[in-house]
C-alpha positions in Angstrom: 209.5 2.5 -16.4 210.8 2.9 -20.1 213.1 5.9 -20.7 212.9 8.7 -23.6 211.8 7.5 -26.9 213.9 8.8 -30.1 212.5 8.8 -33.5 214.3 8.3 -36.7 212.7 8.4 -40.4 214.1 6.9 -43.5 212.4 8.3 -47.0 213.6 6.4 -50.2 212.1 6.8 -53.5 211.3 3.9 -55.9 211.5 5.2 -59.5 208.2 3.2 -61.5 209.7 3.3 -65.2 211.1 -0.1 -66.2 213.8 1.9 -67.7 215.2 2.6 -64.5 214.7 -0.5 -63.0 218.9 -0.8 -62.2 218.2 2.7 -59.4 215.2 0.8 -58.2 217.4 -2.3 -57.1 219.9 0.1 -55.7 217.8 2.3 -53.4 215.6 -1.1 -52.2 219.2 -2.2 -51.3 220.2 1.2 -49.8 216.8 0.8 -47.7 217.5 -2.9 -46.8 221.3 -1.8 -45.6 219.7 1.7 -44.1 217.1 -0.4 -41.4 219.4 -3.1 -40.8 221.7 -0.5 -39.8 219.3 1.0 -37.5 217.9 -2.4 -36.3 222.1 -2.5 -34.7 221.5 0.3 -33.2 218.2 -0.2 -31.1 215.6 0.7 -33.2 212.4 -1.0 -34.5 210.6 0.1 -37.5 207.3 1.5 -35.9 205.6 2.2 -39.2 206.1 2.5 -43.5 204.0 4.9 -45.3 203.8 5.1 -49.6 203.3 8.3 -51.1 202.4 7.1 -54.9 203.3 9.4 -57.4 203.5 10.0 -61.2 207.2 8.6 -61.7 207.9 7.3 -58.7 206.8 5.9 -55.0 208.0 7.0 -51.8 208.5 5.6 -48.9 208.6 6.8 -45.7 210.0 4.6 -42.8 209.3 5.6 -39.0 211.7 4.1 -36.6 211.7 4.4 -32.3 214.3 3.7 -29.6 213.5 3.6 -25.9 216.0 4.7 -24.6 217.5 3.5 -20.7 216.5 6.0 -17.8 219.0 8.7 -17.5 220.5 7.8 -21.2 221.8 10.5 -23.3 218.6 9.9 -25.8 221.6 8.0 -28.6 
């Protein structure tokens, strides 16, 4: 029997305007570097969600752990 889950969510905004084109190849690398991160630590992306907007897209990232029986939930 599987233990506790624990949830984690990553939002990063990706700015649309070709002028800023240089923070959109920063915060996909932040993202990259953010789930690999998490992917070290146990967790699995569960599901990605974009929020269009005007100027920009978001992205919302939902991540899970199961934790072991009797863990601390970390």
């Amino acid at each position: 029997m599987s233990g506790p889950v624990s949830f984690a969510t990553l939002t990063t905004t990706l700015p649309t305007s070709d002028e800023e084109r240089g923070r959109l190849l920063r915060n996909v690398s932040e993202r990259d570097q953010q789930l690999y991160d998490y992917g070290r630590s146990g967790y699995r992306l569960a599901a990605s969600a974009t929020v269009p907007g005007s100027k920009a897209v978001t992205v919302i990232d939902t991540l899970t752990r199961e934790s072991e029986s009797g863990g601390d939930g970390r």
